[in-house]
C-alpha positions in Angstrom: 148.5 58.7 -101.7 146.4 56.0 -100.3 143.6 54.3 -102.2 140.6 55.1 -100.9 138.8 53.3 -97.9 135.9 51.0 -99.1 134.3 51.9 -95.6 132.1 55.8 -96.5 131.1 56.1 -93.1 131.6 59.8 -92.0 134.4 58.9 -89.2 136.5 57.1 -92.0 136.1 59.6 -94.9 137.8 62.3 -92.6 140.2 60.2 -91.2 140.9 59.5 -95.0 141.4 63.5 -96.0 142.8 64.2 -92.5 145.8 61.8 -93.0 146.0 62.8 -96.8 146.1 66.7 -96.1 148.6 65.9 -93.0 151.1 64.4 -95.6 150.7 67.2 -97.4 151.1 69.1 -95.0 154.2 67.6 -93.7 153.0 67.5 -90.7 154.6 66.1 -87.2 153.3 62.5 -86.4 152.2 63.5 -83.0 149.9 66.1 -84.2 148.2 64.1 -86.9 147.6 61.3 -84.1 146.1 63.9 -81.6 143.7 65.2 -85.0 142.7 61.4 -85.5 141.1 61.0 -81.8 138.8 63.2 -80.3 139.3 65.3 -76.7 136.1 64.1 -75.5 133.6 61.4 -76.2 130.5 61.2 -73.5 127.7 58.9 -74.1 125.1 59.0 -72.2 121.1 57.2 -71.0 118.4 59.7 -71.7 115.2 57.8 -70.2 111.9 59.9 -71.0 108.2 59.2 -70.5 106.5 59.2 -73.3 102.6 60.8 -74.2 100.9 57.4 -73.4 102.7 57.0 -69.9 105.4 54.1 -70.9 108.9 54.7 -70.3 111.9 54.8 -73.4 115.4 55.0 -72.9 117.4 56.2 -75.8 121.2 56.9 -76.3 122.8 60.0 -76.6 126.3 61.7 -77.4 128.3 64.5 -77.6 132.0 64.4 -79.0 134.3 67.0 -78.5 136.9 67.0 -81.3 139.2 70.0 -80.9 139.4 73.3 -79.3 142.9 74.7 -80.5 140.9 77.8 -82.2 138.0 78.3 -80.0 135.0 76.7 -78.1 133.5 73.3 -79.3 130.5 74.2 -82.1 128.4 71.6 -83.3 124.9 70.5 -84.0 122.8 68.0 -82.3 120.7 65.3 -84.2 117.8 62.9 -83.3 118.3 59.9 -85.9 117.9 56.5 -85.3 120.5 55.4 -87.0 123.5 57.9 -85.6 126.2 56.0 -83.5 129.6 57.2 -82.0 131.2 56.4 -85.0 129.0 58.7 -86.8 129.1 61.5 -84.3 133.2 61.2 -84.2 133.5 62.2 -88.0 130.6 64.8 -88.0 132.5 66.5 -84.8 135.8 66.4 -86.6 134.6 67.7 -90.0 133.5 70.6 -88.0 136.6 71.0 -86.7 138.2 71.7 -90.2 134.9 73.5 -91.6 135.1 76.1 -88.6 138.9 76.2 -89.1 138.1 77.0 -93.3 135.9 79.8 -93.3 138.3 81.4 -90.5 135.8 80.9 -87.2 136.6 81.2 -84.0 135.2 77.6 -82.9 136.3 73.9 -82.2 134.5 70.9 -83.6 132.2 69.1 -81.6 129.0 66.8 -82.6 126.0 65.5 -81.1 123.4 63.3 -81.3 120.5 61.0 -79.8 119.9 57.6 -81.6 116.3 57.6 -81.4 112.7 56.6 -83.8 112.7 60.8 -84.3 109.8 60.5 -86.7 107.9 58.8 -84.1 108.2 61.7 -81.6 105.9 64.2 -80.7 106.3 67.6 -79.6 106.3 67.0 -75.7 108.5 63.8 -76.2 111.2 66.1 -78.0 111.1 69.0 -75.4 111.5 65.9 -72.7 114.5 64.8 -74.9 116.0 67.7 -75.3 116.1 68.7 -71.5 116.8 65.1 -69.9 120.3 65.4 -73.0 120.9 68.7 -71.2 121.0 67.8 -67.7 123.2 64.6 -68.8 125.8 67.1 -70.7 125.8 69.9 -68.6 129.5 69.4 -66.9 130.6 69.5 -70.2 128.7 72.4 -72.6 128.4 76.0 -71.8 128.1 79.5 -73.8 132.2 79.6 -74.0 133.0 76.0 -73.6 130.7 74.2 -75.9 128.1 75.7 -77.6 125.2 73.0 -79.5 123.3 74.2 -82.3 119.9 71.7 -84.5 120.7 69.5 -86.8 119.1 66.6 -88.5 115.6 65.9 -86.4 115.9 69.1 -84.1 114.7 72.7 -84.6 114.8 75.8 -83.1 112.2 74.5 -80.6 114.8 72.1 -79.6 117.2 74.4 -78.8 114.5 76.6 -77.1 114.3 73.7 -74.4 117.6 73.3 -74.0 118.2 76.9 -73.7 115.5 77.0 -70.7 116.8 73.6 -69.1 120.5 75.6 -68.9 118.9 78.5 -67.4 117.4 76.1 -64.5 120.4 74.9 -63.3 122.5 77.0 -64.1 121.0 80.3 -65.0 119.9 82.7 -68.0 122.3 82.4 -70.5 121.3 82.8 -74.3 124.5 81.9 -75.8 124.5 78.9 -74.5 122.5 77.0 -77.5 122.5 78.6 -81.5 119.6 78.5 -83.9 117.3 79.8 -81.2 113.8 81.4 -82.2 114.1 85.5 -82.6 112.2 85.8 -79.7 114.9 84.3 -77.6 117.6 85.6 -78.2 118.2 83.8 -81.8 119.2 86.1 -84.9 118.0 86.7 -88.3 118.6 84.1 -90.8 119.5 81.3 -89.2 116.9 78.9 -90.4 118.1 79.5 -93.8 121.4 80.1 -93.8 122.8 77.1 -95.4 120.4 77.2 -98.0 121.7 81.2 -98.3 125.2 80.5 -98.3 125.0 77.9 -100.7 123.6 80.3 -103.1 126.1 83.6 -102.2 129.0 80.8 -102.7 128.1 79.9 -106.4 127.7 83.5 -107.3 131.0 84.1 -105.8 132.6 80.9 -107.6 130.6 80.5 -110.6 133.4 82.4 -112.8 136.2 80.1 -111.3 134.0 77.2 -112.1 133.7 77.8 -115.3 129.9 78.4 -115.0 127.0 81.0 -115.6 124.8 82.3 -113.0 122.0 83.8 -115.0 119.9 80.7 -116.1 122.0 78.3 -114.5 120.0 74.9 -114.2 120.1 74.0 -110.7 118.9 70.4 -109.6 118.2 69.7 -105.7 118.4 66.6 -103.7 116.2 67.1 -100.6 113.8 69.6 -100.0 113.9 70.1 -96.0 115.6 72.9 -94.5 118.4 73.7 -96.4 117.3 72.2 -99.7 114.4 74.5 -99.8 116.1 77.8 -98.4 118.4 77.1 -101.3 115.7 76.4 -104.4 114.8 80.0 -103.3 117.8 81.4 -102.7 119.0 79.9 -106.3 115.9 81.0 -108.1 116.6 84.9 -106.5 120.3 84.9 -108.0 118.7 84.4 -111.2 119.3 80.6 -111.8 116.3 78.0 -113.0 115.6 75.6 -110.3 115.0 72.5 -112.6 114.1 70.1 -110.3 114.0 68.9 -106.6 113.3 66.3 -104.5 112.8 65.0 -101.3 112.9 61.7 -99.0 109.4 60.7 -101.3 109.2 62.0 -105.3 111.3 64.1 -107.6 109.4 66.7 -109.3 110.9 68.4 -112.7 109.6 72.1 -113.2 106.7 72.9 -115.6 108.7 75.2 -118.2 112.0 75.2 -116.9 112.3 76.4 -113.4 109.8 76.7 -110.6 108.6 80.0 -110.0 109.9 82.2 -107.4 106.1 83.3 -106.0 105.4 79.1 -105.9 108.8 78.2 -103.8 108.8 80.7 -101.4 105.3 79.9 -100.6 106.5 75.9 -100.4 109.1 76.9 -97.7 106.5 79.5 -95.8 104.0 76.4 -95.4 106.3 74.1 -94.7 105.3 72.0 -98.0 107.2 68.8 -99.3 108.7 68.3 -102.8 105.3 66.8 -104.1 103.3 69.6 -103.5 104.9 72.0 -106.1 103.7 71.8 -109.7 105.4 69.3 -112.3 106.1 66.4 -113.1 107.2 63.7 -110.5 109.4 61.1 -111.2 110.9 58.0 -108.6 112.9 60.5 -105.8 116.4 59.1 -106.9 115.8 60.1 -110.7 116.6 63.4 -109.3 120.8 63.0 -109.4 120.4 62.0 -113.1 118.4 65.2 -114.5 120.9 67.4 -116.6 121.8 70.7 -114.7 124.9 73.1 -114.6 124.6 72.8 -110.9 123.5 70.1 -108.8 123.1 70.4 -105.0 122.9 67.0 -102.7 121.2 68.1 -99.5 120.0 64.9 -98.0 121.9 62.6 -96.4 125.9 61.3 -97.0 126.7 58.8 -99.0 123.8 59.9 -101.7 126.0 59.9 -104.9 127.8 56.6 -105.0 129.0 54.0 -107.4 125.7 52.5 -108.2 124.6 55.5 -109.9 126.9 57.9 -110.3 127.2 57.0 -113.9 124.1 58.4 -114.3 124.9 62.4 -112.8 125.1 64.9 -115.5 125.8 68.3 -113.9 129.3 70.6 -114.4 129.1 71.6 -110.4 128.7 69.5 -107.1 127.9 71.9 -104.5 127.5 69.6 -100.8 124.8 71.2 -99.4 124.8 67.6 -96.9 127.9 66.7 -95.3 130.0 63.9 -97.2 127.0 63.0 -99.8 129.4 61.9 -102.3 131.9 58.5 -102.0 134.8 58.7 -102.3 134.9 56.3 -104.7 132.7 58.2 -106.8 133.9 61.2 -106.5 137.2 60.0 -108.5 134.9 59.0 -111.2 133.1 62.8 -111.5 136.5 64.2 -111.2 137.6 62.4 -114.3 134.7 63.8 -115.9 135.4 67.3 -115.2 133.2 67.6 -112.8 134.1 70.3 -109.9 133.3 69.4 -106.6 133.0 71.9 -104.1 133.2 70.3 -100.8 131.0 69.9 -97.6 133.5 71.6 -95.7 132.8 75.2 -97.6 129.5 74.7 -99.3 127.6 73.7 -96.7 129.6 76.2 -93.8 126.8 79.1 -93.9 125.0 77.5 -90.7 128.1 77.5 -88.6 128.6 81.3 -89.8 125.3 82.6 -88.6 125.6 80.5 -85.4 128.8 82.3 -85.2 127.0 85.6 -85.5 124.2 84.3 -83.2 127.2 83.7 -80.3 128.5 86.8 -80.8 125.4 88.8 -80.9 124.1 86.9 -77.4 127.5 87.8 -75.6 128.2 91.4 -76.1 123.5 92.0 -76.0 123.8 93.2 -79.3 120.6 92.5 -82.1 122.1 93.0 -86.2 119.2 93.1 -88.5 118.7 90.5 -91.6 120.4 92.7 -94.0 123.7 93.0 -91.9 123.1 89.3 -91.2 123.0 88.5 -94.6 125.9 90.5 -95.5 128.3 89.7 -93.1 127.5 85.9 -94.2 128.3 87.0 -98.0 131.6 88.5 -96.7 132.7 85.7 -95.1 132.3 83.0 -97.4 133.4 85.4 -100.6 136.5 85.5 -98.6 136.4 81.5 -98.0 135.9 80.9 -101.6 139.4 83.2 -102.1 141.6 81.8 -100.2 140.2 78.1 -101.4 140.5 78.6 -105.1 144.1 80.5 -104.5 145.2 77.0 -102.5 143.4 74.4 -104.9 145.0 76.9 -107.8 142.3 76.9 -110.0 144.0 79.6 -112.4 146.4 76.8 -113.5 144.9 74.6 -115.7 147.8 72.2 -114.4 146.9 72.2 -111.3 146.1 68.4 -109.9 144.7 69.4 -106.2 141.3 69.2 -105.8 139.1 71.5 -104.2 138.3 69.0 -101.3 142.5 68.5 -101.1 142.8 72.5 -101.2 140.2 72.9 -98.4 141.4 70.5 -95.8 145.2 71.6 -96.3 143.8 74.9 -95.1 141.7 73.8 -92.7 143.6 71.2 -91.2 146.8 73.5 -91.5 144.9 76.2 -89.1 144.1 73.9 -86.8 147.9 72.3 -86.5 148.8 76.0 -86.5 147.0 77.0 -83.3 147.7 73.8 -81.8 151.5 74.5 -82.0 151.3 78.0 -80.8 149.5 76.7 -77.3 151.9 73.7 -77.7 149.3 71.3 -77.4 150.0 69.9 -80.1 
């Protein structure tokens, strides 16, 4: 196998994986070249006017990675510091995610390089209506459906639902992670944090972990971060610490309460606010835990301090937040690693459901919501630990190995059987 790329960026760590699993994989050359390049890239000039009358003219994009099993899913996100390269590696991890936990979509990925933070409301709904008018020859509720991400919210998707309907009429599925009263469904807001939390109680046997009093440690605090602490903390587990873009806070006698983190994520509170002890923000990878969750950014865990981690279990609640150098290191440790492409895939399901509710005018309730999404990643968990083998305590594939082999394998499947690939 190849050494691994010094480059983390997102487009370069798939490409990585891609070409590993495709060896694997045996898989024809023409087919692995048509994975490594996307079937659309737009970029496109989003000029807005902004609250104090001066014009801005930001960047956006939207690439389209693959549609062999189904329409092009993917989130958008208002960073400044996204670029096409970025986008590229985020649309094609999608492609393999929605391909794993056995979805009916595509990859796709978009995004608008732009100061986010500095924002407000108005200039957002601008944004995300001037990006909808500039992609609207190539989204739609059966062709490409976008979803938030990083920087954008259900409001976000609210406008670009209504921009849609303007020129080209009503139609809710054409955006996911909408608010209820427009056609979204229950549990999307927090189900990554959720199916974070229905995975480990699923795998925690396999892993060679308890669930009852597990110490869980959390990198970010935002949405999924906090859906998680409180999703955690109901399956029985201690939430030991969290933090977010500011502090780390360790929790007074052992784990937060439940009472004082679902109130945090009702309010909308950061790390800080909850009671404890805070400590410099990237302490929070070194505090010992049974289960640590990275749900920041990529590239958090890398080789300047991943020395430092001490947990058994890696769950990626952020996509690629470990290096791939440093990765190999917490594998020699005996760490497990259960990769962005399943840990983090509970959004994608429940945009799934979303889709499917808008197109047939059906409405499921958070209960059948919820267990549909257990379902469906109990299932994904399966079929991953029976590829990675993790009965055989010989086995030398990795869980990240095992999961791309069946993603990537699913998607090389359905290309050959439309022959497009």
């Amino acid at each position: 196998m190849a050494e691994p790329p010094a480059d983390h960026s997102p487009h370069t760590v798939v490409a990585f994986h891609l070409d590993a699993a495709a060896e694997r994989l045996a898989l024809p050359d023409h087919t692995t070249e048509l994975l490594r390049s996307s079937e659309r890239e737009v970029q496109v000039q989003l000029p807005i006017e902004r609250t104090d009358g001066s014009l801005s003219v930001y960047t956006g994009y939207r690439v389209q990675h693959n549609a062999a099993r189904g329409p092009f899913k993917g989130g958008i996100r208002f960073h400044p510091d996204v670029d096409l390269e970025v986008v590229q590696g985020l649309a094609s991890l999608m492609t393999y995610k929605c391909a794993l936990v056995n979805i009916p979509f595509g990859g796709a990925k978009g995004a608008v390089r732009c100061p986010s933070h500095e924002l407000d409301e108005r200039e957002r709904g601008r944004l995300a209506r001037v990006l909808t008018r500039r992609l609207a020859d190539v989204i739609g509720p059966e062709r490409d459906i976008p979803a938030p991400d990083i920087g954008t919210d259900e409001t976000t998707m609210a406008h670009m639902m209504d921009e849609w309907a303007h020129l080209m009429g009503p139609s809710p599925s054409i955006v996911t992670g909408k608010p209820l009263a427009l056609g979204g469904t229950y549990g999307r807001r927090e189900a990554v944090g959720r199916g974070l939390a229905q995975l480990f109680a699923f795998s925690a046997e396999d892993l060679g972990v308890p669930v009852e009093g597990a110490r869980v440690a959390i990198q970010g605090f935002g949405k999924v971060g906090a859906s998680a602490a409180v999703a955690f903390t109901r399956l029985g587990c201690r939430v030991v610490a969290v933090s977010d873009a500011d502090t780390a806070v360790v929790a007074p006698d052992g784990g937060f309460e439940l009472e004082t983190l679902e109130l945090a994520v009702a309010q909308g509170q950061p790390a800080g606010a909850l009671p404890g002890e805070q400590l410099p923000r990237e302490d929070l990878l070194a505090i010992s835990c049974e289960v640590l969750i990275p749900a920041a950014l990529g590239g958090a865990i890398h080789m300047g301090n991943v020395d430092g981690v001490d947990t058994r279990v890696i769950l990626e609640g952020a996509n690629a937040p470990v290096t791939l150098d440093a990765e190999s290191v917490l594998l020699e440790r005996g760490v497990q690693i259960v990769p962005d492409l399943l840990a983090n895939a509970g959004g994608v399901v429940v945009s799934y459901f979303e889709w499917v509710q808008n197109l047939q005018h059906l409405h499921w309730d958070a209960g059948e919501v919820d267990e549909r999404l257990g379902r469906t990643m109990r299932r994904a968990w399966g079929e991953l630990a029976e590829a990675a083998e993790l009965a055989d305590p010989g086995s030398s594939r990795t869980l990240r190995q095992a999961a791309y082999d069946l993603g990537v394998g699913r998607v090389a499947q359905a290309m050959t059987l439309r022959r497009s690939g």
